[in-house]
C-alpha positions in Angstrom: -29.8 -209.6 21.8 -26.3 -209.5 22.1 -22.7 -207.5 24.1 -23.5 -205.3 22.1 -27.1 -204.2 23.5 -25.6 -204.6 26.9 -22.6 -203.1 26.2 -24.9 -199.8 25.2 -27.6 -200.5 28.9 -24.3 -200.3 30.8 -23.3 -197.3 28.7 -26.3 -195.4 29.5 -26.2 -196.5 33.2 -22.5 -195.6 33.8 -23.7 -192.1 31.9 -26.3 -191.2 34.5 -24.2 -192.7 37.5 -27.1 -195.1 38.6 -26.1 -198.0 40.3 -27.1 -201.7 38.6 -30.4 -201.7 42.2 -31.6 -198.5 40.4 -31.4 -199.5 37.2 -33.2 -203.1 37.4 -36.3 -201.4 39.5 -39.3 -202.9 38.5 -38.1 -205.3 35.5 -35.6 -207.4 36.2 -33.2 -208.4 39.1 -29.7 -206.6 39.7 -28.3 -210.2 38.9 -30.1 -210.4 35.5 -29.3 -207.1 34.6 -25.7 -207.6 35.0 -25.6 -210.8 32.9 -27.1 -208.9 30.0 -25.0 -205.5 30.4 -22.3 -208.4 29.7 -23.9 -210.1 27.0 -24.6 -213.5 28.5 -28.4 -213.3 29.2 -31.2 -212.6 26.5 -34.2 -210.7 28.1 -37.8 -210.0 26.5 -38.3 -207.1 24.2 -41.2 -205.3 26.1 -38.4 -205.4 29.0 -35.3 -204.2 27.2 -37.9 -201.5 25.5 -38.7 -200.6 29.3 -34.9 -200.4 30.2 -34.2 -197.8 27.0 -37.3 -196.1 28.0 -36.0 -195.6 31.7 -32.7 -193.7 29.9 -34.7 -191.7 28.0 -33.8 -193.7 24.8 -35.3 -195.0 21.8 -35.2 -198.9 21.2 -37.2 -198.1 17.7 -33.5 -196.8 16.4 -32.6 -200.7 16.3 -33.8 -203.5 14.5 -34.9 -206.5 17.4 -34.9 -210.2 16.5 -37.9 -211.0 18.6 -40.1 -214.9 18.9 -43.3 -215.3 17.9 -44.5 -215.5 21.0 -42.8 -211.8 22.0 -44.7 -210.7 18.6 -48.5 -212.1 19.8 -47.9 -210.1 23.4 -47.3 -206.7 21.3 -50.1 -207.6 18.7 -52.2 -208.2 21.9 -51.3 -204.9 23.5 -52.1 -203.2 20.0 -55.8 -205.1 20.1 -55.9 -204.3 24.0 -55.4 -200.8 23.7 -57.8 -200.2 20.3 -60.6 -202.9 22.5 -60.2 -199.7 25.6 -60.5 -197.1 23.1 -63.3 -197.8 21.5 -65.6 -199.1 24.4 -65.4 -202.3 23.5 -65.9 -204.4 27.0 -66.2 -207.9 26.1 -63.9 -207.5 23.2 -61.0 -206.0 25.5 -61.9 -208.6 28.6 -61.1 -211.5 26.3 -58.0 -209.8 25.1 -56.7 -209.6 28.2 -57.4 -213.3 29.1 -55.5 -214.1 26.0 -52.7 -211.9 27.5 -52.9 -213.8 31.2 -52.6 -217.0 29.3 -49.4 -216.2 27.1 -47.1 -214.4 29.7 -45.7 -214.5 33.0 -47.7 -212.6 35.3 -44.2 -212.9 38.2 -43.0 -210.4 35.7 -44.1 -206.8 37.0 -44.3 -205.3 33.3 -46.8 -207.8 32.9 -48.9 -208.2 36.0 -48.7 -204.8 35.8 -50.1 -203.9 32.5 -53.0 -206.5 33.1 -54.3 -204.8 36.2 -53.7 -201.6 34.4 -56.0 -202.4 31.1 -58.7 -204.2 33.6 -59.1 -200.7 35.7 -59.3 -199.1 32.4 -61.9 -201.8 31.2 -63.9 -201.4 34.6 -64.0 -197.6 34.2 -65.7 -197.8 30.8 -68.5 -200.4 32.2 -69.5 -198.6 35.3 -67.8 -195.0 35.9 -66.6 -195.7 39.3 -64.1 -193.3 39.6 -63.0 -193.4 43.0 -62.3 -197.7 42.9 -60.5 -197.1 39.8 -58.5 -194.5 40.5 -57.6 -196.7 43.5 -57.0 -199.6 41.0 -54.5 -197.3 38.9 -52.1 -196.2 42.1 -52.2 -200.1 43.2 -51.1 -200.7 40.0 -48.4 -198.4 39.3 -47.2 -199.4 43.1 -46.4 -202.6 41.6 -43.2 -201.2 40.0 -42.5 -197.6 41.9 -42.7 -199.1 45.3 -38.4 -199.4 45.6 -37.7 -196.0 44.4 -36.2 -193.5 47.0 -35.6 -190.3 47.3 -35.2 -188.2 43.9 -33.8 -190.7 41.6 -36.7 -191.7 40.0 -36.1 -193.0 36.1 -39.4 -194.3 35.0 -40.4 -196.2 32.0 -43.5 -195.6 29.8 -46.1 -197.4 31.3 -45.4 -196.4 34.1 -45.7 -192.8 32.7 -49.3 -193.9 31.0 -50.5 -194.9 34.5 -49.2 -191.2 36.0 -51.5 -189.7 33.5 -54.2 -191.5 33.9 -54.0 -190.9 37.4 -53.7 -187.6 36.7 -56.7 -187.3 35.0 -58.8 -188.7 37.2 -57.7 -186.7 39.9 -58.4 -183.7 37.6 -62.2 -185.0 37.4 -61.9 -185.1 41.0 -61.6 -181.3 41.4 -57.6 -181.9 42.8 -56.7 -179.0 40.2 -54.1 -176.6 42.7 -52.2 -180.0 43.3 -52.6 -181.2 40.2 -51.2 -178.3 38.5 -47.8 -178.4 40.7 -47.7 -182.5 39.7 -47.8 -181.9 36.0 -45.4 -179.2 36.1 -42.7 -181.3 37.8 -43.2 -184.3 35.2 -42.8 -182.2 32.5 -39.6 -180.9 33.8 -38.5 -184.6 34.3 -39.6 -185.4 30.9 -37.5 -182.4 29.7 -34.6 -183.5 31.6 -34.4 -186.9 31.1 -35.4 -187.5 27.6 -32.4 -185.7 25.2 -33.8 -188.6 22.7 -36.2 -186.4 20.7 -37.8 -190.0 18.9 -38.8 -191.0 22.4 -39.7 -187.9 23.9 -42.1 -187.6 21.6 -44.4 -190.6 22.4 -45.0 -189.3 25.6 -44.8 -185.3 26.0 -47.9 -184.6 24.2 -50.3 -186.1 26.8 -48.3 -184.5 29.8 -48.6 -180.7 27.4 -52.4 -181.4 26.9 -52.8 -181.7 30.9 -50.9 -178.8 32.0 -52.5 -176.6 29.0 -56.4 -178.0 30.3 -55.5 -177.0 33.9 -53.8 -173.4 33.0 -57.3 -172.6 31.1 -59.2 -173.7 33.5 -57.3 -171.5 35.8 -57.6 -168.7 33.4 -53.8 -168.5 32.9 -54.6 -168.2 29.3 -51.1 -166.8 27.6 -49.5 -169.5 29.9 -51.3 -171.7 28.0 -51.1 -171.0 25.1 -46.9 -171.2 25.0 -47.3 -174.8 27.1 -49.9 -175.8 24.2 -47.6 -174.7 21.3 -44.0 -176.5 22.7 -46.4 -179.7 22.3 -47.6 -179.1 19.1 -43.8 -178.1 18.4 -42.9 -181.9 19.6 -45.1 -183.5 17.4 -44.4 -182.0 14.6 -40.6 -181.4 14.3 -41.0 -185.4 15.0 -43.7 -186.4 12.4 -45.9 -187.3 14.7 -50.1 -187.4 14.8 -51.2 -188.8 18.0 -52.7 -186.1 20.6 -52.5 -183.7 17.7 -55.8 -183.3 17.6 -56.4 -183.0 21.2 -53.8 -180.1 21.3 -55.2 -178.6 18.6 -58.4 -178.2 19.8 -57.2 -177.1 23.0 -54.9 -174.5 21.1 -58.3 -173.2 19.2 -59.8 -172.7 23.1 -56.8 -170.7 24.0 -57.1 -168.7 20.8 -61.1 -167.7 21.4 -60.4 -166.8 24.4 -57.1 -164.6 23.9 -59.2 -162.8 21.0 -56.5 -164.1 18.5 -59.7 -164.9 15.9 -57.0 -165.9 12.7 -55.1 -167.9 14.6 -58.2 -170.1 15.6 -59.5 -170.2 12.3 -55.9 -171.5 11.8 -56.5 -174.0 14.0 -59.5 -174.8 12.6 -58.0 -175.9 9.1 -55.6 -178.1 10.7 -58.1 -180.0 12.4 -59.9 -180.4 8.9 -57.0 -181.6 7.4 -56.5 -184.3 10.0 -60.0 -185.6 9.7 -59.3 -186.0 6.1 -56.4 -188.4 6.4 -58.9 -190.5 8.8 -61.4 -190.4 5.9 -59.2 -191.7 3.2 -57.8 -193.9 5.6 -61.4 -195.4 6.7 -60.6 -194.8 10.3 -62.5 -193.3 12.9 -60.8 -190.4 14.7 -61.0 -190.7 18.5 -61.4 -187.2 19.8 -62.9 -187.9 23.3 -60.7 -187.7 26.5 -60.2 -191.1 27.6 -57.9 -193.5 30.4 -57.2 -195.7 27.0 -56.0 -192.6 24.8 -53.0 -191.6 27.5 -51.7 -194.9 26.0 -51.5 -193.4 22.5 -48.0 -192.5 21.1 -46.1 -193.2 17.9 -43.9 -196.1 16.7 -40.9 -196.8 14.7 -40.7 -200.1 15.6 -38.7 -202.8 13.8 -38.9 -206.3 14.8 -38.1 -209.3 12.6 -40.1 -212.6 13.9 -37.5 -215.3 14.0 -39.4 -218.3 13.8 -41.2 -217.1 10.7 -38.3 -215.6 9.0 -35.9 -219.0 9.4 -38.7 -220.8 7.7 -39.6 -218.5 4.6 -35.9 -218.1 4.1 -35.0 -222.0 4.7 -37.8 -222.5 1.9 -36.8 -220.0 -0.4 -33.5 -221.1 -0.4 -34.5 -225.0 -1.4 -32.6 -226.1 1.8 -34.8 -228.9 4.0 -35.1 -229.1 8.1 -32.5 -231.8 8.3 -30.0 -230.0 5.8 -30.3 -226.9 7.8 -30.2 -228.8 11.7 -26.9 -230.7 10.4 -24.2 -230.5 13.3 -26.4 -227.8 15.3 -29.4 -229.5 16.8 -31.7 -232.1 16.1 -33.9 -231.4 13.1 -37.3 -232.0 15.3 -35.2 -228.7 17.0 -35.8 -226.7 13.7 -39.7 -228.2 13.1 -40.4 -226.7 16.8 -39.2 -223.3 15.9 -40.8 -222.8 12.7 -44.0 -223.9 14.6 -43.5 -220.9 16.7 -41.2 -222.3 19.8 -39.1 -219.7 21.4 -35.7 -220.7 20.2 -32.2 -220.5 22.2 -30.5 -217.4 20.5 -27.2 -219.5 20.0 -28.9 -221.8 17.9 -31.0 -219.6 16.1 -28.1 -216.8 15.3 -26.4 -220.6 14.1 -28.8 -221.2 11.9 -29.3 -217.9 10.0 -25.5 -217.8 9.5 -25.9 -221.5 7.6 -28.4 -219.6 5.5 -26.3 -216.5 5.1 -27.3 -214.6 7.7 -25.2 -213.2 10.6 -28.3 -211.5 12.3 -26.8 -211.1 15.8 -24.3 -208.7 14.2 -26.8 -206.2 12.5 -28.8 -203.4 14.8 -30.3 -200.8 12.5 -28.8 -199.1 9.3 -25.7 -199.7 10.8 -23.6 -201.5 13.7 -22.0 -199.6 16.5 -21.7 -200.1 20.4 -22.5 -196.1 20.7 -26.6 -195.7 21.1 -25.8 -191.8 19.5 -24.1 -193.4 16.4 -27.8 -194.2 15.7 -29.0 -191.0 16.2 -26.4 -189.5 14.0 -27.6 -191.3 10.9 -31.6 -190.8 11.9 -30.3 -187.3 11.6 -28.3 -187.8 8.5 -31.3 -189.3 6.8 -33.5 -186.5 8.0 -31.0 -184.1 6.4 -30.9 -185.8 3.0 -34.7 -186.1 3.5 -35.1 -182.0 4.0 -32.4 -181.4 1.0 -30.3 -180.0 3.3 -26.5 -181.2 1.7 -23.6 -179.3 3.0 -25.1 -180.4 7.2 -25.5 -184.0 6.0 -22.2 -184.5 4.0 -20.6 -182.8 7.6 -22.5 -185.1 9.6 -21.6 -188.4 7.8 -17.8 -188.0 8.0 -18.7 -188.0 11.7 -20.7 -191.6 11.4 -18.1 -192.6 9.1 -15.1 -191.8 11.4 -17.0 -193.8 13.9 -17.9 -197.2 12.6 -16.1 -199.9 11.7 -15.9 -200.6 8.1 -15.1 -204.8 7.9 -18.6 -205.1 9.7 -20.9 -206.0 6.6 -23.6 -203.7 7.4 -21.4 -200.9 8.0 -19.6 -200.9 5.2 -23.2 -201.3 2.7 -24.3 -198.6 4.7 -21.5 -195.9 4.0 -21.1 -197.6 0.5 -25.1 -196.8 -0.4 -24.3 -193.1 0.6 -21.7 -193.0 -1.5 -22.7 -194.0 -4.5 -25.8 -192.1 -4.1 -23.6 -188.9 -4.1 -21.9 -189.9 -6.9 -25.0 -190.3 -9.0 -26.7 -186.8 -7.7 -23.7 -185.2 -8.7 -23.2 -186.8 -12.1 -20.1 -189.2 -11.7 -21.9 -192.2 -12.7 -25.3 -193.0 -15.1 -28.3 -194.3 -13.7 -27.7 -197.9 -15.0 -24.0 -197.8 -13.1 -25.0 -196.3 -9.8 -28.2 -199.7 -10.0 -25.3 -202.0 -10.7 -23.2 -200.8 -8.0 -26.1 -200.6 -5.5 -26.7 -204.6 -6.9 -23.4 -205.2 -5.4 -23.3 -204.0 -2.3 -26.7 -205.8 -1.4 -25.3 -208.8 -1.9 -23.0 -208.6 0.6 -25.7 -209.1 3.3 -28.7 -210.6 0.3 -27.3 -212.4 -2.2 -28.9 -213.5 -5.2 -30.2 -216.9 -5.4 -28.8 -219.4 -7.7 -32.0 -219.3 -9.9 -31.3 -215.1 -9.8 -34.0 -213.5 -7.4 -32.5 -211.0 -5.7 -35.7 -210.4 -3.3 -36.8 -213.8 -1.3 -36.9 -212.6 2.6 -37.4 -209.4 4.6 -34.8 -206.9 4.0 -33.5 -205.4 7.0 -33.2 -201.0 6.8 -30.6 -200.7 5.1 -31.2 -203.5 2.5 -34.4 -202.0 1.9 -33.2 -198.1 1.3 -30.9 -199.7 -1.4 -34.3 -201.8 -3.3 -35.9 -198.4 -2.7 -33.0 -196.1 -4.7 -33.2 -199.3 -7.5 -36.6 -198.4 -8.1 -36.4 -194.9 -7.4 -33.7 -195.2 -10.7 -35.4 -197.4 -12.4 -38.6 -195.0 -12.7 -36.3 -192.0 -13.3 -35.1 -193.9 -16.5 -38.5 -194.3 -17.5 -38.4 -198.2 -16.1 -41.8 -198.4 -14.1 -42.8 -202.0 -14.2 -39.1 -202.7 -13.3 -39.8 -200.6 -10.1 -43.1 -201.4 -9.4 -41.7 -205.2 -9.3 -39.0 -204.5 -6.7 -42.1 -202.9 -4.7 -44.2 -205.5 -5.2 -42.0 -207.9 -4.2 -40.8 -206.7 -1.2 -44.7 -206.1 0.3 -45.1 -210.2 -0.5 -42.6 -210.8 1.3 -43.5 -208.5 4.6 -47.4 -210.7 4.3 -45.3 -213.7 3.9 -43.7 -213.2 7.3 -47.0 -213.3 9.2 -46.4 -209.9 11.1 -48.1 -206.7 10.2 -46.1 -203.7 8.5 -46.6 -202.5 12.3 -43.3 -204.5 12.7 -41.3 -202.6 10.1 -42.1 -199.0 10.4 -39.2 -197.2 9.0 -39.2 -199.4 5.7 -43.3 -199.5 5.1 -43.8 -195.6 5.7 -41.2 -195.4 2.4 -42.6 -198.1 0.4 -46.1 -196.8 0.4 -45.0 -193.5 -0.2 -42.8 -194.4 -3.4 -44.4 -197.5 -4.7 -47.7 -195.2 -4.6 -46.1 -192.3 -6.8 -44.8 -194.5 -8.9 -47.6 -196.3 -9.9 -49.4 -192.9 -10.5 -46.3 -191.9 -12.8 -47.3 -195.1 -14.6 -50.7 -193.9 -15.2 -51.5 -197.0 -13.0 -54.4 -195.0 -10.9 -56.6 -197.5 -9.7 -53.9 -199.4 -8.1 -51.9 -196.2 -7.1 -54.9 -194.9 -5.1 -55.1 -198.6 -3.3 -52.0 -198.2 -2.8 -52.1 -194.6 -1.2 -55.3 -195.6 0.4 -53.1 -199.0 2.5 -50.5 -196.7 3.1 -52.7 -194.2 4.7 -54.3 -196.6 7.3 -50.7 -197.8 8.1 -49.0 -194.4 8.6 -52.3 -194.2 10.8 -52.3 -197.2 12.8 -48.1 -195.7 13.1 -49.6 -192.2 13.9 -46.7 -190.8 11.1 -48.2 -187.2 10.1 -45.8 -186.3 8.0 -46.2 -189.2 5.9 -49.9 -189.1 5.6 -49.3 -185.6 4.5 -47.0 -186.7 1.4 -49.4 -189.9 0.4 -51.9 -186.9 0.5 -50.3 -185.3 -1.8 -49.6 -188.0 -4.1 -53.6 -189.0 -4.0 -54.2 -185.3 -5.5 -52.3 -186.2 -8.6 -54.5 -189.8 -9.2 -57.9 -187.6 -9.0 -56.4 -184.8 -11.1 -55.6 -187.4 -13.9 -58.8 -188.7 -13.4 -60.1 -185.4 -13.5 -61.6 -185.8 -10.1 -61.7 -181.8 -9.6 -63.3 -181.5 -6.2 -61.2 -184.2 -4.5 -58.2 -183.1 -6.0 -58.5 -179.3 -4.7 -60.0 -180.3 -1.4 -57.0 -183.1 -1.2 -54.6 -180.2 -2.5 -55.7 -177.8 0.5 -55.6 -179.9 3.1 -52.3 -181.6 2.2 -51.0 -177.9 1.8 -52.4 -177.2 5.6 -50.3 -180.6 6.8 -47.7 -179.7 5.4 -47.1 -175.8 6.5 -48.4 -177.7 10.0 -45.1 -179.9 9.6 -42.9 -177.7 8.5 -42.3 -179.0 4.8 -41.3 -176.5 3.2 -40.5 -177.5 -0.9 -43.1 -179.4 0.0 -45.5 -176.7 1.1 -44.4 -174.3 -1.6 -45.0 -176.7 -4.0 -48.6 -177.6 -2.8 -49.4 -173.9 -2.6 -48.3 -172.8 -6.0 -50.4 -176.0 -7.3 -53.6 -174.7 -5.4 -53.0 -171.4 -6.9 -52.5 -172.2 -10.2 -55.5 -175.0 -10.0 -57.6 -172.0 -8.1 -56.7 -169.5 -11.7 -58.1 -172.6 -14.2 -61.1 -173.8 -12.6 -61.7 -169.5 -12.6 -60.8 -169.3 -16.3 -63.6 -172.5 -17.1 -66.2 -170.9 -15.4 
């Protein structure tokens, strides 16, 4: 993964004045730790996710290189965790065989989330509370056993096993100590985690807790200001999982403090929700479970190597032996495209003979500074919620910080640019697409036989395509957008990794190929569309983007002149929305409603 990854772990560790013992507790040896703090030892991605996640810090901000084999372990964990959920014994006890055969059980992360998932498994066969809850401390031993005194920096499953613990001591009666327990990890949560994309994925569960024990202690107006800081979390982050839960909770807070709108309020959330499960075809968990404390969100961005090398080596006519030439024995290539780990050197080699230099890209942009990163997920945010004047401030800042002869930096400040030039009239449509043209091919060249799409694009290759066809369809151009979105989705499949892996980029695609496609009067294939993208920003748990396919879907039926769906679909996107603070968004839904409200009146 690079100096520049360690360069950032050493960064964070110097920060919090934690000494290299402290910081490798549980994953990794001081020794290892310091080799990759200076660059000269590649570790696993569940393990650098830990050491982020021990900072308080999002690895999702980044976009990992990771080996097949790295890919199957977080499929597995995915399949694990929906196996738990669900009840599903024999199903999740095969799973985790599968998981004992592909890694390294020496490694605590591992050993630890095996005996982990098997106390959940053995709690949803037989209920025995007591030898479980035992199972769970053993467990989470495994890693906290070295920590002294108050320095305690914990990473997230380590976290899942505290709640669950916690629970199970709640079902125990243990409410008075309980209550004191919860409180302190909160504060720790709120101390430690200034990353709000991380905080997220796990201060919902800890808020549900605390809320469940301050009703059950009657400490109702408590409550209700603990339950609303989570439902704050999630959705100033986009976030769905455990909204439900507090939700419901919230409504229970409401009845009680005689506050009868605001539970009705609640009520229309929670309707709203279970409609984005229904077009998604997904069942909604409700149900307090061990397996749901492991819910959370994901931006995750991982690009499998093995596969990529191949599809690109392919695409680009070039054979095994023409690609191996003065690097490593072509039988060297043939191993990693059948799913070998490969050395890094090597593979980072290889890409660069195809025209990639991989090891230098991390996210939309390059910089040794983790809150460079956070200033353009802000930026885009800003751009997002139309909100000008705070992003053109903010990206001098990111500007003024990277450095402009890295490739990705300089497509990344020249993509704004141009942008800004086009919103405020400098260039035509048709200039502003050849310009973006350009600067993708400083990172995605064209082909000789002129495809301009033939792998994966990384972030910021992708939010270029996505302004192309954005254009495109504002000049009245749909098939010519539609193809770049089309394209792109082929090429995602033709990795063999699910849009799981590349979060940021399928959350947009769905959302604007879907819309498009409608424009086009395309509906049958626009509602597909909407319908894939729905079950992804599910799987993701991405509220806010359900909320806008939502909204798109309500255009398809009223086309189709699908009047029930489309006002139902209109009032509960409306309700997500307001829930996630969209406003043009929300205004625009409710002024829709209203006027659809008047007509269907006026036909009557």
């Amino acid at each position: 993964m690079g100096k520049r990854l360690g360069h950032m772990i050493r960064e964070f560790r110097e920060k919090q004045g934690r000494t290299i013992e402290e910081a490798a507790r549980g994953l990794l040896s001081a020794a290892e730790l310091s080799r990759v703090e200076n660059g000269t030892k590649e570790i696993e991605y569940l393990i650098m996710e830990a050491l982020f996640e021990t900072y308080g810090k999002s690895l999702d901000k980044l976009e990992i290189v990771v080996s097949s084999d790295e890919y199957r372990i977080l499929e597995l964990r995915d399949r694990i965790y929906e196996a738990l959920l669900q009840k599903r014994s024999a199903d999740a006890e095969e799973l985790i065989r599968q998981y004992k055969d592909i890694t390294d059980e020496e490694k605590l992360i591992h050993r630890q989330y095996i005996q982990m998932a098997e106390a959940i498994s053995n709690y949803n066969k037989a209920g025995k509370l007591t030898a479980v809850l035992q199972q769970l401390k053993t467990s989470l031993h495994l890693t906290t056993a070295e920590i002294k005194g108050q320095n305690i920096h914990l990473f997230h499953q380590e976290i899942y096993l505290i709640y669950m613990i916690f629970w199970m001591q709640y079902q125990c009666g243990d409410t008075e100590r309980l209550l004191d327990n919860a409180r302190k990890m909160e504060q720790y949560i709120c101390e430690q985690y200034t990353d709000e994309e991380e905080k997220v994925k796990i201060y919902p569960q800890c808020i549900w807790l605390l809320g469940r024990i301050l009703l059950d202690i009657q400490y109702d107006k408590t409550a209700k200001y603990t339950i609303n800081k989570g439902i704050d979390c999630l959705t100033e982050n986009g976030a769905l999982h455990w909204l439900t839960q507090l939700l419901e909770l919230k409504k229970e807070c409401e009845e009680r403090l005689g506050e009868k709108a605001e539970a009705e309020e609640c009520d229309r959330y929670l309707d709203a929700i279970r409609t984005l499960y229904e077009v998604a075809g997904e069942r909604q968990t409700k149900e307090i479970s061990l397996a749901l404390f492991m819910q959370s969100s994901t931006q995750r961005e991982c690009i499998i190597s093995n596969y990529f090398l191949k599809n690109l080596r392919e695409e680009k006519g070039v054979t095994q032996y023409e690609m191996s030439e003065d690097i490593c024995a072509w039988e060297t290539v043939s191993r990693i495209e059948s799913g070998r780990t490969p050395n890094q050197k090597k593979l980072y080699r290889l890409w660069k003979k195809l025209g990639i230099e991989r090891e230098r890209y991390y996210g939309f942009i390059e910089s040794e500074h983790y809150e460079v990163y956070g200033w353009v997920r802000d930026y885009n945010r800003l751009i997002g919620n139309e909100k000008r004047q705070e992003a053109e401030m903010l990206f001098e800042r990111i500007e003024s910080e990277l450095d402009k002869k890295i490739p990705v930096n300089k497509q990344y400040l020249e993509r704004a640019r141009i942008t800004e030039k086009l919103r405020n009239g400098r260039i035509s449509n048709e200039e502003a697409i050849e310009e973006w043209r350009k600067i993708l091919a400083i990172t995605m060249p064209p082909l000789p036989s002129g495809k301009r799409i033939y792998r994966i694009p990384f972030r910021t290759e992708f939010a270029i395509m996505n302004q192309i066809a954005r254009t495109f369809a504002a000049m009245g151009k749909y098939d010519s957008a539609c193809e770049i979105y089309a394209e792109v989705l082929k090429q995602y499949h033709k990795n063999e990794s699910t849009l799981r892996g590349h979060v940021v980029q399928g959350i947009l695609l769905y959302v604007c190929y879907a819309a498009i496609l409608e424009d086009n009067n395309e509906l049958e294939l626009s509602e597909q569309i909407a319908k894939e993208g729905m079950k992804f920003t599910i799987e993701c748990m991405r509220g806010d983007t359900a909320c806008k396919i939502l909204a798109n879907l309500t255009c398809v039926y009223e086309k189709r002149k699908e009047i029930e769906l489309e006002m139902r679909y209109l009032k509960d996107a409306y309700y997500l929305s307001r829930l996630y603070r969209q406003g043009m968004l929300t205004d625009l839904l409710k002024n829709r409603y209203a006027e659809k409200q008047i007509s269907c009146q006026l036909q009557e």
